[in-house]
C-alpha positions as CSV (number, residue, x, y, z in Angstrom):
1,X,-1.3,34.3,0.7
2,X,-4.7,33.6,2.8
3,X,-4.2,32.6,6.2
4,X,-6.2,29.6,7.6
5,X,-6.8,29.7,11.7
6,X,-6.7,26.3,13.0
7,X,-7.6,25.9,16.8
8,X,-5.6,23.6,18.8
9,X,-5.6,22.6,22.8
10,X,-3.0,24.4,24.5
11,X,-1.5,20.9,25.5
12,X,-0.8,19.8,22.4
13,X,2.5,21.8,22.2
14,X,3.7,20.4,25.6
15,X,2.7,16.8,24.5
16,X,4.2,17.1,21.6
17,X,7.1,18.9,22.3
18,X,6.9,21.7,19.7
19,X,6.6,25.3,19.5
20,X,3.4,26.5,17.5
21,X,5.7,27.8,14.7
22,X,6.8,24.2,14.5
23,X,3.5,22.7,14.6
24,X,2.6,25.0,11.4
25,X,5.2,23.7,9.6
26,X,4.7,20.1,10.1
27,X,0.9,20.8,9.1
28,X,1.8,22.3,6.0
29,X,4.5,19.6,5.4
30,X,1.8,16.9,5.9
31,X,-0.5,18.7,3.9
32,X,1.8,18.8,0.6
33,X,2.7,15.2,1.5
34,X,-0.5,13.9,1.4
35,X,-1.9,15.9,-1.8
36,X,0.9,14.8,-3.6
37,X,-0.1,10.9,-2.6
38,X,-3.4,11.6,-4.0
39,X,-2.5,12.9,-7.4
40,X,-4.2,16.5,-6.2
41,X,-0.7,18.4,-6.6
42,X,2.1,18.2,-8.5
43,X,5.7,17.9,-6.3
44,X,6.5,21.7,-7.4
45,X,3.1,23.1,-6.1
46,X,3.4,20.6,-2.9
47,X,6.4,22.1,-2.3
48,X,5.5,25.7,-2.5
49,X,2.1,24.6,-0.1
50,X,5.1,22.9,2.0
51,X,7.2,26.1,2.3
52,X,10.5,24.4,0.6
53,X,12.5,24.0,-2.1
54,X,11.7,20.8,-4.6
55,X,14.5,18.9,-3.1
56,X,13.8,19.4,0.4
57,X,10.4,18.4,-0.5
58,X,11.6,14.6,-1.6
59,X,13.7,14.7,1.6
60,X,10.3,15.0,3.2
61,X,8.7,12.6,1.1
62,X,11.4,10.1,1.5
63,X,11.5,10.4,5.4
64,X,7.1,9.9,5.3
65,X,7.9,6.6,3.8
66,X,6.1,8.4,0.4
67,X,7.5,7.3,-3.3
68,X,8.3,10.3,-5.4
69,X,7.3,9.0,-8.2
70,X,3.4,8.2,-8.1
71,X,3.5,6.8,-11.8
72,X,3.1,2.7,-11.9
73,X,4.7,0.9,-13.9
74,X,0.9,0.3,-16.2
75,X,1.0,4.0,-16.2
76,X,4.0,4.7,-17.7
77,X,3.4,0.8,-20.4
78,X,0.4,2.7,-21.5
79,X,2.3,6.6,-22.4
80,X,5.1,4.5,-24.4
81,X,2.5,3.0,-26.1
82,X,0.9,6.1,-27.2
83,X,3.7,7.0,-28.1
């Protein structure tokens, strides 16, 4: 696993009320979150970047307001028509 330093004021814990450790996670959580809105990651690989199980990752999806499906309805029109 390759670690990635991030730099962050001191205050931010304080005003935020979380620990560093905590702060990591929630990074990593938005991370997976926000790939998986994009269409860069699948939900099992934005779960493993997010440091959970699949189902705590749509618990997390579902509490950013995120759908966990990101096919449209066109999307899945045009696979059944391919057949």
């Amino acid at each position: 696993m390759t670690t990635v330093p991030v730099e962050l004021p001191e205050e931010t814990f304080a005003v935020a009320r979380r620990s560093p450790d905590e702060v990591a996670r929630e990074m990593k959580s938005a991370l997976a979150v926000r790939w998986y809105e994009q269409g860069l990651v699948s939900q099992g690989m934005a779960a493993q970047i997010a440091g959970m199980s699949r189902s705590e990752f749509l618990d997390t999806l579902s509490a950013y307001g995120v759908a966990a499906c990101q096919e449209t309805i066109e999307d899945i029109d045009k696979a059944l028509r391919r057949g």
